[in-house]
N, C-alpha and C positions, 0 to 999 in steps of 0.2 A: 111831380111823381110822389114827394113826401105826401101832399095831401088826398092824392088818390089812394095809396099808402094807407090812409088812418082812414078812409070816408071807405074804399073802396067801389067810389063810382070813379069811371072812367072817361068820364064827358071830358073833361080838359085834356087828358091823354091824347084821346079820339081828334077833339079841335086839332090839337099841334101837330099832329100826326097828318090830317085834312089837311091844312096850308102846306107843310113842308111836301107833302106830296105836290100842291102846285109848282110851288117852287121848283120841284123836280122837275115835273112837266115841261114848264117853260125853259126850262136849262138845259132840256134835250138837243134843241137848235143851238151852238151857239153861237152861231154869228146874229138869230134873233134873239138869240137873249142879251147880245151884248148892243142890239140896238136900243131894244125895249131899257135896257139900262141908261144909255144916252142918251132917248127920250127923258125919261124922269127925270136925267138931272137937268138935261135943259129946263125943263117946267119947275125944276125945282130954283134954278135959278133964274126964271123968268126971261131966257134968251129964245124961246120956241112961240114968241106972238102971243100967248095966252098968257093972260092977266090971274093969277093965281095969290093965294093966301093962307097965313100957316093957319093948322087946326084948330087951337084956341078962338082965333078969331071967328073962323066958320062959325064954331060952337057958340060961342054970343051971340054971334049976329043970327043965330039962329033960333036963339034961347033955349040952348039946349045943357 
C-alpha cells in the first residue's frame, strides 16, 4: 500500500486483491476447502505418493 501510495500505480494492490479473491473463492465450500487443504499438506509432506521438492531446488534444477 505505502508504495502504491508514493508510485500511485496500483498493480500490486490489484495482484493481492486477485489472489485473495481466490482464496475466497475456494473457501466458499468448506468441506472443499478443507480437503484441498489436506491435499497440500499430504504433498507437502510427501504422504500422498507424489514425489515432490521444495522450491529452491525446483529453481536450480531448473536454472532459474
Amino acid at each position: 500500500m505505502t508504495e502504491a501510495t508514493e508510485s500511485l500505480d496500483l498493480t500490486g494492490v490489484l495482484q493481492v486483491l486477485e489472489r485473495w479473491r481466490w482464496v475466497a473463492e475456494s473457501s466458499r465450500d468448506a468441506a472443499a476447502h478443507r480437503r484441498m487443504l489436506q491435499h497440500a499438506d499430504e504433498l507437502t509432506h510427501g504422504s500422498a505418493g507424489v514425489t515432490t521438492e521444495p522450491w529452491p531446488v525446483t529453481k536450480a534444477r531448473l536454472g532459474l
